[in-house]
C-alpha positions as CSV (number, residue, x, y, z in Angstrom):
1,X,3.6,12.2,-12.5
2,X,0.7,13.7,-10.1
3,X,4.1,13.1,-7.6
4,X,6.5,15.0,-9.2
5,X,3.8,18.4,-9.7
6,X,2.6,17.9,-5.8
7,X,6.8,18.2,-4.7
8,X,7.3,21.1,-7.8
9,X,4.9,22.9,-6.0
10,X,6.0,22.1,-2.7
11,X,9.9,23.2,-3.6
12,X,8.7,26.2,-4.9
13,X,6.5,26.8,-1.7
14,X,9.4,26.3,0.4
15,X,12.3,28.2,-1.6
16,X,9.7,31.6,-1.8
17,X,9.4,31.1,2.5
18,X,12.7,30.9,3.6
19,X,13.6,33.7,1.6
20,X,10.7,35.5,2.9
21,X,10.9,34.4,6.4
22,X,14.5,35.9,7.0
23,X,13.9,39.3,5.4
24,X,10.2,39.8,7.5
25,X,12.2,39.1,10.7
26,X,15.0,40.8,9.9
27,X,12.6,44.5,9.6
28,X,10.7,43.3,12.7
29,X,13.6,43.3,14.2
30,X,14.4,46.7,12.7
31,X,10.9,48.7,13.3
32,X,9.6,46.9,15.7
33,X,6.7,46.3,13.6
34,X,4.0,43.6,15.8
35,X,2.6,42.8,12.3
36,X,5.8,42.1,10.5
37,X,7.2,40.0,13.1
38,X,3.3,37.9,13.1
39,X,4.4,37.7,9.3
40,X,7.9,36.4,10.3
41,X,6.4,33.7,12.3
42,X,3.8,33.0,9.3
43,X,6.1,32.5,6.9
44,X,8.8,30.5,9.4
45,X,5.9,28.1,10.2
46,X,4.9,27.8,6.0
47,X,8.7,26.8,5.5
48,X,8.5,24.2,8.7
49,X,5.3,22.4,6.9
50,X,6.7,22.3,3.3
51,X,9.3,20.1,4.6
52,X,6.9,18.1,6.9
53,X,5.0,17.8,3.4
54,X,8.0,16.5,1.5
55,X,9.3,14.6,4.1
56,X,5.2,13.3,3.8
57,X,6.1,12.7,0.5
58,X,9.1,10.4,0.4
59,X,7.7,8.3,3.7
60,X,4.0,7.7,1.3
61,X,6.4,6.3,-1.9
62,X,7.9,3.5,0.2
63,X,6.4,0.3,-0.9
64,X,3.9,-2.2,0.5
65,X,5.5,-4.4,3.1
66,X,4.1,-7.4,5.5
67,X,3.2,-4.5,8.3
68,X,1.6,-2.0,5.6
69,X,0.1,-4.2,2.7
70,X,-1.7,-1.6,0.6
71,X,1.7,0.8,1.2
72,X,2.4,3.7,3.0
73,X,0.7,6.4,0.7
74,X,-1.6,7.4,3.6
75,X,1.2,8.9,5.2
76,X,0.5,12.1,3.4
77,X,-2.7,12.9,4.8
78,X,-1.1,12.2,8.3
79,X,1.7,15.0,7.6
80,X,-1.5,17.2,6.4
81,X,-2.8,17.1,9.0
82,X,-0.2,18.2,11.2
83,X,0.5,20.7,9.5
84,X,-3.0,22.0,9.6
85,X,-2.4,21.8,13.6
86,X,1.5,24.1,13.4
87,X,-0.8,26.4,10.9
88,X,-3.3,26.7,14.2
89,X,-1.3,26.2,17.2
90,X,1.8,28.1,16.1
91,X,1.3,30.6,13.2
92,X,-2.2,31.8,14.5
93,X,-1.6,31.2,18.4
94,X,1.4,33.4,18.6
95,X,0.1,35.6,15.8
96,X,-3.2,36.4,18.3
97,X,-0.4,36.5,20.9
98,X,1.9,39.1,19.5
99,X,-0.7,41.5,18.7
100,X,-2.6,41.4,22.0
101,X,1.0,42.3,23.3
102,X,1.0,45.3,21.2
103,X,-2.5,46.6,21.8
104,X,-1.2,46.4,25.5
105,X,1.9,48.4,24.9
106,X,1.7,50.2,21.9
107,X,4.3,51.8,20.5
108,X,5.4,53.3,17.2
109,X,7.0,51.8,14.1
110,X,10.5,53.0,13.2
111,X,11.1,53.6,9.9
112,X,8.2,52.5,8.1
113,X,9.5,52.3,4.7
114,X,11.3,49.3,5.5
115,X,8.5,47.5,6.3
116,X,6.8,48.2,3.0
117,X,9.6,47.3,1.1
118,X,9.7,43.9,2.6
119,X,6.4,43.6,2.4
120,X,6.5,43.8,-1.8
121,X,9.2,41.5,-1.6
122,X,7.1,39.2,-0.1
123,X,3.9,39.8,-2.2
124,X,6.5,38.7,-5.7
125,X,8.1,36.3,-3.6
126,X,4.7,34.4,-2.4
127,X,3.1,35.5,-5.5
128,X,5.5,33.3,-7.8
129,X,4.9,30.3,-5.4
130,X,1.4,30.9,-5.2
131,X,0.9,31.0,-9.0
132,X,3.3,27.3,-9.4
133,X,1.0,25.9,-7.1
134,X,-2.3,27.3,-8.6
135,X,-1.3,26.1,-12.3
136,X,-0.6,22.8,-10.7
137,X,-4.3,22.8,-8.7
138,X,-6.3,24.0,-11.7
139,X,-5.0,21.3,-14.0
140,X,-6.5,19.1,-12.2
141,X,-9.8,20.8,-11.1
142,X,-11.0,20.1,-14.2
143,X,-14.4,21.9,-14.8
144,X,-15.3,21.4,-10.8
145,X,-15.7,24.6,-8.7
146,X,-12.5,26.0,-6.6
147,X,-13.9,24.9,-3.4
148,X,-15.4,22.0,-5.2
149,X,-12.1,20.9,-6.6
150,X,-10.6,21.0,-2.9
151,X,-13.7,19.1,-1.1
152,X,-13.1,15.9,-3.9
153,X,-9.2,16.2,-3.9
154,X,-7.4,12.9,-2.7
155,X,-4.2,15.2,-3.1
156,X,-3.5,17.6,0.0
157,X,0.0,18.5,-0.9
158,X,-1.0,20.7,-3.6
159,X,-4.4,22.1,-2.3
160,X,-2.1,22.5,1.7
161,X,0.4,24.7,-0.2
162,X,-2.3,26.9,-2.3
163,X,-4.4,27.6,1.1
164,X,-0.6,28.1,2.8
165,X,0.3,30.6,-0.1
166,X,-4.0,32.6,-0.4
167,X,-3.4,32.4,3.9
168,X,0.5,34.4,3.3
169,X,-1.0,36.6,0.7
170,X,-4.2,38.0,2.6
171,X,-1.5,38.4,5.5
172,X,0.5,40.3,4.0
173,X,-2.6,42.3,2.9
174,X,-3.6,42.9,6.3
175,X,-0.2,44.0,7.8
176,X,0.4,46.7,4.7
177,X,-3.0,48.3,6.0
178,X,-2.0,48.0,9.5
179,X,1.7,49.3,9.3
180,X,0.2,52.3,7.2
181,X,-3.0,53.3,8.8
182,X,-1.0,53.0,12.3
183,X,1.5,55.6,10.5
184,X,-1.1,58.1,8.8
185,X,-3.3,57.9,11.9
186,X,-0.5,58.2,14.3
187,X,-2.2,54.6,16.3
188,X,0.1,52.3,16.9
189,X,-2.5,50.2,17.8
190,X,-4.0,49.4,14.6
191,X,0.1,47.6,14.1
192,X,-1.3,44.8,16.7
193,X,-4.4,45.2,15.5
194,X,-3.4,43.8,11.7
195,X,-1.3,41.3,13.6
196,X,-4.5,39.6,15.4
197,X,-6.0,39.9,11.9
198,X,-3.1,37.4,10.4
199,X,-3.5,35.1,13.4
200,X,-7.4,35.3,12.6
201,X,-6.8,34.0,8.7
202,X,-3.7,31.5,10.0
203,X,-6.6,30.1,12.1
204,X,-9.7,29.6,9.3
205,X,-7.3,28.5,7.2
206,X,-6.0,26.1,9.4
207,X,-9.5,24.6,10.4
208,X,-10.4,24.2,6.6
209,X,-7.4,22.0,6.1
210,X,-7.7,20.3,9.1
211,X,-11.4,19.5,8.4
212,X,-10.5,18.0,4.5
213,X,-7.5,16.2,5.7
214,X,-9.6,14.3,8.1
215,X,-11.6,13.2,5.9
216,X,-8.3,11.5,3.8
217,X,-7.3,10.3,6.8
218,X,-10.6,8.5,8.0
219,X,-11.0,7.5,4.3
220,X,-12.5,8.6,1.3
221,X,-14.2,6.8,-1.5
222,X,-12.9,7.2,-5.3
223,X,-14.5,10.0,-7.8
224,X,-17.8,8.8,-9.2
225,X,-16.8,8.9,-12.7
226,X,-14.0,5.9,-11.6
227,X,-16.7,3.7,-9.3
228,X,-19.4,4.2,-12.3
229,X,-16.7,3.4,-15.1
230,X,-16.0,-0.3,-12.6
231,X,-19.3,-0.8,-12.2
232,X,-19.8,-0.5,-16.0
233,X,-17.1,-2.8,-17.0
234,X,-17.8,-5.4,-14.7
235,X,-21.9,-5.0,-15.9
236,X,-20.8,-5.0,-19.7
237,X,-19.1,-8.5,-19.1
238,X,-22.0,-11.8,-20.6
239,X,-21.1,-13.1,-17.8
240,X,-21.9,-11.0,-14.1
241,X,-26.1,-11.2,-14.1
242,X,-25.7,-8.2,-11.9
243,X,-23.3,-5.3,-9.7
244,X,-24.5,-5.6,-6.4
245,X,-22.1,-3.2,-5.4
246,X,-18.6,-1.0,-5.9
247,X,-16.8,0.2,-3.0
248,X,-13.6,2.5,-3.1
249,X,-11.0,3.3,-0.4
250,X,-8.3,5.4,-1.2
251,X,-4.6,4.6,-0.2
252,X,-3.0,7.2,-1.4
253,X,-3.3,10.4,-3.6
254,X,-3.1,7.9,-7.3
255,X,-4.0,4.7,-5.3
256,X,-7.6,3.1,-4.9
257,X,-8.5,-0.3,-3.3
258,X,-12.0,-1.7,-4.8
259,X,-14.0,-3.9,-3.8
260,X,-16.5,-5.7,-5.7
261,X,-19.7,-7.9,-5.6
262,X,-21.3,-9.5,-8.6
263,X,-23.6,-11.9,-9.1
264,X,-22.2,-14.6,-11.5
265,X,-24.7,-16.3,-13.7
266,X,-25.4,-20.1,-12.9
267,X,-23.8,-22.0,-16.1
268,X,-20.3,-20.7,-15.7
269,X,-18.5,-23.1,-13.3
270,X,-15.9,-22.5,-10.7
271,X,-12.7,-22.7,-13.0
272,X,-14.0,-20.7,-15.6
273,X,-15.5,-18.2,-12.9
274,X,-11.8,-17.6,-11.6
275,X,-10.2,-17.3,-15.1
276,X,-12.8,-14.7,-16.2
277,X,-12.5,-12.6,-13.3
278,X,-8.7,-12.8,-13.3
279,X,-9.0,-11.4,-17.0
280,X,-11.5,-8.7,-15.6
281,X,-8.9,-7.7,-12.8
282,X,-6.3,-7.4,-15.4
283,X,-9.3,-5.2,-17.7
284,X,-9.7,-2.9,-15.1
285,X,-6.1,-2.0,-14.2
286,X,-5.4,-1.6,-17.3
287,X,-8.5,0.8,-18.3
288,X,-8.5,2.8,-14.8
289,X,-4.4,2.3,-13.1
290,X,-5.3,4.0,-10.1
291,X,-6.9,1.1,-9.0
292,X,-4.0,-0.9,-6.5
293,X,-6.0,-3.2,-5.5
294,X,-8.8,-5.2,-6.8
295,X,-11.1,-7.5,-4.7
296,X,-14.2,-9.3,-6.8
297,X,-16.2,-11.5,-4.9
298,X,-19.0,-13.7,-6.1
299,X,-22.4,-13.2,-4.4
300,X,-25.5,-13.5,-5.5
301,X,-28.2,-10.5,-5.7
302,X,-30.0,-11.9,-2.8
303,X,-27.5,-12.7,-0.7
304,X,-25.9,-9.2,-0.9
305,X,-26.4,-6.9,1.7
306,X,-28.4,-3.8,1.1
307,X,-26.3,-1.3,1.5
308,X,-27.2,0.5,-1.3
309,X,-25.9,4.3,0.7
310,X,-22.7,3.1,1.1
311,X,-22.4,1.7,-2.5
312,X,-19.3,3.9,-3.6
């Protein structure tokens, strides 16, 4: 389910950019507008990393093989990533570029008018695609914090896109105020000037991505709410004297591997021990399914490492 909204949003991402793409080139070409064209790159490079996303996509759904065990869901965070580096290298770098250029020979904008009425085409064009993939990032915010939400998200598809679409929106921003202060003021200069401005958000933008999808890709533990709901379903059992600790990996967006120590009380013997925590493993996929992969291992309290800060 979580899937099928991350590539709805994606789609929709991608559909809004191409359009948008070929009419912002098509007046750069036209006026000779630095900031339109920095905006043509933009939203070229947005429409390059929506397929790199769903193409992210359909490589993480394969199934777990002898190479990959616990799947290929990972592979999301590893197109993320790269397109967090295209955001940087590409849409800033020649962004930056182009409007250094223009600072250096200036010169003015013909026909002005087109560029603004590209420019609202774009704003309902990206504003649609930001709005699909805002609806689709709030519903699962729950009551955290924007930046919160996007810190604790296992998810990059959806929160990529919604940075990709705020990024194209305070672009577009910027080159309006560019293109028409350059006009009123008779400065061409302030054209290159919005265009260096665009390369500037490409570039924060990129290095806030770049810095959560590292994290994914290093590895991330599970929400606390899932880690303290194991921990109290394994404590709640007669049986488990004590949880020495719950550690979380996730695999994927919807996929977590857990690993657990417990400390099994004395009287129950070896064949009950491995019927009861067969029955728990079935518990606790069916109470939490995002949990792939469940490891229990018996161990007493003492004998457990203390690793307490990594518990988690």
């Amino acid at each position: 389910m979580a899937a099928q909204g991350s590539k709805k949003v994606i789609i929709a991402a991608l559909a809004g950019n191409s359009l948008i793409a070929i009419t912002k080139f098509g007046a750069a070409a036209y006026t000779g507008s630095s900031a339109m064209f920095s905006e043509g790159i933009h939203s070229l490079v947005d429409t390059g990393n929506q397929g790199l996303l769903l193409h992210g996509l359909k490589r993480s759904a394969r199934p777990a093989d002898k190479r990959h065990p616990f799947g290929y869901g990972s592979e999301i965070y590893f197109w993320a990533f790269v397109v967090a580096i295209l955001i940087f290298a590409v849409g800033s770098g020649i962004s930056i570029y182009e409007g250094v250029h223009k600072l250096l020979d200036p010169h003015p904008i013909k026909d002005a008018y087109v560029n603004y009425i590209v420019l609202g085409l774009a704003m309902v064009f990206e504003g649609v695609a930001w709005w699909v993939a805002y609806k689709e990032f709030k519903a699962g915010k729950g009551s955290r914090g924007y930046l919160k939400a996007i810190q604790v998200s296992k998810d990059p598809s959806i929160f990529t896109v919604l940075l990709e679409d705020t990024a194209a929106m305070l672009g577009l921003i910027a080159a309006f105020i560019g293109i028409l202060l350059g006009q009123l003021l008779d400065i061409p200069e302030l054209d290159g000037a919005a265009s260096i401005v665009i390369g500037c958000i490409l570039a924060v933008a990129a290095i806030f991505l770049a810095y959560e999808t590292k994290g994914l890709l290093i590895g991330e533990r599970a929400d606390m709410r899932v880690i303290e709901k194991v921990r109290a379903l394994v404590a709640a059992k007669g049986w488990v004297t004590h949880v020495n600790h719950v550690r979380t990996i996730h695999t994927a967006p919807q996929r977590v591997f857990v690993a657990i120590s417990a400390d099994i009380a004395d009287h129950v013997s070896m064949g009950d021990g491995e019927r009861l925590i067969e029955e728990l493993e079935h518990e606790l996929k069916a109470e939490i399914p995002e949990l792939s992969s469940i490891y229990i291992r018996p161990e007493k309290r003492e004998d457990a490492v203390p690793t307490e800060k990594l518990d988690g």
